[in-house]
C-alpha positions as CSV (number, residue, x, y, z in Angstrom):
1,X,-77.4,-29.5,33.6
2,X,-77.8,-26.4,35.7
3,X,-81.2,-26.0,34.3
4,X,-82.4,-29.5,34.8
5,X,-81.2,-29.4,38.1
6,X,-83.0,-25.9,39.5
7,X,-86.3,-27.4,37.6
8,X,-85.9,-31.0,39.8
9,X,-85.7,-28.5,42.9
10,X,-88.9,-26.2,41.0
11,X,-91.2,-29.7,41.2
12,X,-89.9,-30.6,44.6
13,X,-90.8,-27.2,46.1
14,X,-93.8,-25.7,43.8
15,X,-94.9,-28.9,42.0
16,X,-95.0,-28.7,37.9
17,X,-95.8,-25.3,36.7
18,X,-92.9,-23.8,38.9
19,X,-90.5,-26.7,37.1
20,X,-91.7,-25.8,33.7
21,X,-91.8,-21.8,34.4
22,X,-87.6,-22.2,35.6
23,X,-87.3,-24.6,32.4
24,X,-88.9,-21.8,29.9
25,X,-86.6,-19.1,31.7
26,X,-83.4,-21.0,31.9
27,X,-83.8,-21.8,27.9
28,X,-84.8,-17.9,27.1
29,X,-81.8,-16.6,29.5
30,X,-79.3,-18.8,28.4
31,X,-80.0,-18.2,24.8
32,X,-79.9,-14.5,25.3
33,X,-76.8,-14.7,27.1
34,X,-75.2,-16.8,24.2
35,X,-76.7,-14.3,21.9
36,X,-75.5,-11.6,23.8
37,X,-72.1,-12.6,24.2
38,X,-71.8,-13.0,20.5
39,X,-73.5,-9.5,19.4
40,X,-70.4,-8.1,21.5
41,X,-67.3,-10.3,20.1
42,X,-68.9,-9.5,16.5
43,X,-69.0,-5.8,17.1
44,X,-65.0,-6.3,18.7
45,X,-64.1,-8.2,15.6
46,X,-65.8,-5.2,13.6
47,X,-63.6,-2.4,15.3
48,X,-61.0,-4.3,15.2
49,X,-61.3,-4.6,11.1
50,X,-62.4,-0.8,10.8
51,X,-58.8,-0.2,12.9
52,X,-56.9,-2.7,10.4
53,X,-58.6,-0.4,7.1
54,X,-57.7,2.8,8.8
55,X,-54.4,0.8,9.0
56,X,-54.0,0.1,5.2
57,X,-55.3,3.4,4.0
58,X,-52.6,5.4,5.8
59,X,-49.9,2.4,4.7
60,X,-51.2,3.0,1.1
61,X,-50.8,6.7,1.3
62,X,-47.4,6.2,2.7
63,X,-46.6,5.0,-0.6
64,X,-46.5,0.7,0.7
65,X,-47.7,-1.3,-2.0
66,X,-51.2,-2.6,-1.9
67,X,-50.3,-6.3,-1.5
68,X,-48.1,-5.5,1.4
69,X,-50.3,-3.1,3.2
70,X,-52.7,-5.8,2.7
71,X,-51.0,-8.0,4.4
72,X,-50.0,-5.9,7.2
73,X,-54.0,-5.0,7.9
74,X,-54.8,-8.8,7.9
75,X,-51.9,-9.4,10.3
76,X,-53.8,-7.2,13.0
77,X,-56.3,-9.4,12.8
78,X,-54.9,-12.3,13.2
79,X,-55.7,-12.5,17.2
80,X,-58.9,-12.0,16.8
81,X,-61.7,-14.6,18.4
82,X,-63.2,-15.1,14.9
83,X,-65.3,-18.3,14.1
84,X,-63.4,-21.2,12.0
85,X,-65.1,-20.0,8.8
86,X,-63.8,-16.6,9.2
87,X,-60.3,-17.5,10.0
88,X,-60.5,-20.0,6.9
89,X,-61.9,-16.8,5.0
90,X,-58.8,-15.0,6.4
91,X,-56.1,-17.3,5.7
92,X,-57.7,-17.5,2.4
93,X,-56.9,-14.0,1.8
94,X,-53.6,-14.2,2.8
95,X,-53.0,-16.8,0.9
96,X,-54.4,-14.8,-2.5
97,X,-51.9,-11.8,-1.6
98,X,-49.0,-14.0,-1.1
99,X,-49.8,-15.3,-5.0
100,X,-50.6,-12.1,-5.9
101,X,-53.0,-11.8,-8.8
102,X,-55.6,-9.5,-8.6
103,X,-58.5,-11.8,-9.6
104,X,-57.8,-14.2,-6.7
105,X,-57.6,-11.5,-4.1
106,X,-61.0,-9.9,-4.8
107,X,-62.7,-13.4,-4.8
108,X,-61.1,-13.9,-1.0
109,X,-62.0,-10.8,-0.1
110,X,-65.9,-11.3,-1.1
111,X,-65.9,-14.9,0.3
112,X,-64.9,-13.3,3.6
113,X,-68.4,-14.0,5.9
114,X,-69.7,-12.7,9.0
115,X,-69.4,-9.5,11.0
116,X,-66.1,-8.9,8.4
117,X,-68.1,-9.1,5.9
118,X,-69.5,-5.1,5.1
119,X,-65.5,-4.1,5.3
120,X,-64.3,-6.8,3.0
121,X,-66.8,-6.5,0.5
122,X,-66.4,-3.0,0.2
123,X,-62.5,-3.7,0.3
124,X,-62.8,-6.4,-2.8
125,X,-64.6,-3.7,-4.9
126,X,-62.3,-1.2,-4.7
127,X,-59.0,-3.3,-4.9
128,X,-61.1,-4.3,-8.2
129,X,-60.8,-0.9,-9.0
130,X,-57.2,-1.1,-9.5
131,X,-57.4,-2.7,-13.0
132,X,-58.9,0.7,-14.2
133,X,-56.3,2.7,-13.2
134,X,-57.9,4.0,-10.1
135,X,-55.5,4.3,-7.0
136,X,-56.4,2.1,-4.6
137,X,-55.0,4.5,-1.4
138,X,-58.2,7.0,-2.7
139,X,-61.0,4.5,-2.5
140,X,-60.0,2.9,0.7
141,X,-59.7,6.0,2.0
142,X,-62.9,7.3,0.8
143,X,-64.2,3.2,2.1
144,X,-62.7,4.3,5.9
145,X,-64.5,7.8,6.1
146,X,-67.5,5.9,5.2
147,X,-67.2,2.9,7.7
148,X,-66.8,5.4,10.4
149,X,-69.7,7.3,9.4
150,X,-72.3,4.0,9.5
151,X,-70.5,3.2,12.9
152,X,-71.2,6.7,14.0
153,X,-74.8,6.4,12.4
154,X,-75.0,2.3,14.5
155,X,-74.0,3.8,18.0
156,X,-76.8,6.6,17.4
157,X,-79.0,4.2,17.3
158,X,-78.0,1.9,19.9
159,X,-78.4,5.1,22.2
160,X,-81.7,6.1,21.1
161,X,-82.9,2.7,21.8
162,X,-80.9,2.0,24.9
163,X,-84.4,4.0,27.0
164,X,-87.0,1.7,25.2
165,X,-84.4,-1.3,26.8
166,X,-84.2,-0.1,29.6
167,X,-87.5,0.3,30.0
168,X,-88.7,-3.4,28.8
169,X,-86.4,-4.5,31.4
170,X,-88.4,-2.8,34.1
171,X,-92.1,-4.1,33.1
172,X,-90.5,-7.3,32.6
173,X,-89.4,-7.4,36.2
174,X,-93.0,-6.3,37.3
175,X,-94.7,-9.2,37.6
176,X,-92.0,-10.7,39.8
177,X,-92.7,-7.5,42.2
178,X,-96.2,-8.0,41.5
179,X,-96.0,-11.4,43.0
180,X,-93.9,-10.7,46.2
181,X,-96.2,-7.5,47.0
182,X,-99.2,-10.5,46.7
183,X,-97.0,-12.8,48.8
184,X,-97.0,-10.0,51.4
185,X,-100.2,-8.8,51.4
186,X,-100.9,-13.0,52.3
187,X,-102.7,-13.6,49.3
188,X,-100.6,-16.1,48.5
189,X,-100.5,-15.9,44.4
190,X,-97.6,-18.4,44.6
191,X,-100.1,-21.4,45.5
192,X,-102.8,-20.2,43.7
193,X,-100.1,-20.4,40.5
194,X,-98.9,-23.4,41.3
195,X,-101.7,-25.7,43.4
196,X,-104.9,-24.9,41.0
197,X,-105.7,-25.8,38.0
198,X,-106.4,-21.9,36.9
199,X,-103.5,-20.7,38.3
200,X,-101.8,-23.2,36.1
201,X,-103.0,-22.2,33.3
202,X,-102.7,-18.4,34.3
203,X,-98.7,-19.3,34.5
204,X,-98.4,-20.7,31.3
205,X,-99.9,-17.9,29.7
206,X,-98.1,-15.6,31.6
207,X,-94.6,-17.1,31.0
208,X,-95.5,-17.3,27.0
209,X,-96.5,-13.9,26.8
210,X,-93.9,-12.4,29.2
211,X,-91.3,-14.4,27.2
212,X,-92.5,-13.4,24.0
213,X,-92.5,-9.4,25.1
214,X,-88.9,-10.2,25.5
215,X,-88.2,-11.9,21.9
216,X,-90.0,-8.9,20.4
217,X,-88.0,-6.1,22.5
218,X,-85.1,-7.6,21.5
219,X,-85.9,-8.1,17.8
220,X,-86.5,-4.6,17.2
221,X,-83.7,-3.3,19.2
222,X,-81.3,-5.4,16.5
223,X,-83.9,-4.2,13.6
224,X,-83.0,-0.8,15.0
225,X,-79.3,-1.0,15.4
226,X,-78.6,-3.0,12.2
């Protein structure tokens, strides 16, 4: 509504091709926004599960049982902002260690989707473990050390791509400076942009390959970081 609105005003004050630029740039922020919001509440729900395994190996070495140390773990994250799938996924595997047979647990653990996923995969393969006589505290313990270490090995990343960012985010704001310098120097881009058939097309151009500079920034920072 917000969007629609601002465009009205875009026609009103620079005809068409101002209306469709704030459309086009509404969209792209507002999806990146979304996106961005949920890139951060999947890497909280992430921390949070790497705390609850940390959590169930030193239970497990305290001697707790694995069914109950399970439960414990899943009990920390039980206020997490999780989708509906991945509560359902989570209630499921409470569920399975309440019963307690082995078989039904591992199959919860693997169904377990999203950002819990890596953790709980890993998890289901070593609590399959068990039925070979392998102690379960050892492999999730050895399954922690190497969660941290791909954390460690994500954050490295994230920081050796936060310059090329940063960066994008300044030639992406250029041609905004470009067209106030214009606007002061009284060439007056704006109404050639916006009043002229050229300039028209000039924008559209402009606005699909400014937009698409930022799609492809932002895919390879997550091709980076994943």
């Amino acid at each position: 509504m917000a969007i629609l609105a601002v465009a009205v005003g875009g026609v009103v004050i620079g005809g068409p091709v101002l209306a469709g630029a704030v459309v086009a740039y509404g969209v792209a922020g507002r999806y990146a926004l979304a996106r961005r919001r949920r890139a951060k509440a999947e890497e909280a729900v992430r921390a949070a599960a790497a705390v609850a395994l940390a959590g169930l190996a030193d239970d497990l070495r305290a001697g707790a049982t694995p069914h109950i140390a399970l439960h414990t773990a899943l009990a920390a994250l039980d206020r997490l902002p999780v989708p509906a799938a991945v509560a359902s996924a989570l209630a499921a595997v409470r569920a399975a260690v309440v019963r307690h047979p082995a078989g039904d647990v591992v199959a919860a653990l693997r169904a377990v989707p999203g950002p819990l996923e890596p953790a709980f995969g890993r998890l289901a393969a070593a609590w399959a473990l068990t039925d070979s006589g392998i102690l379960l505290a050892d492999v999730v313990a050895q399954l922690d050390v190497e969660l941290r270490r791909l954390r460690r090995a994500t954050d490295r990343a994230a920081s050796q791509t936060a310059s090329a960012r940063a960066t994008a985010r300044l030639i992406a704001a250029l041609p905004v400076l470009g067209l106030g310098v214009g606007e002061l120097l009284g060439a007056a881009p704006l109404a050639v942009l916006t009043r002229t058939p050229a300039g028209a097309a000039c924008a559209a151009a402009a606005v699909v390959l400014h937009l698409t500079g930022f799609a492809l920034a932002a895919r390879l920072s997550r091709v980076t970081t994943e």
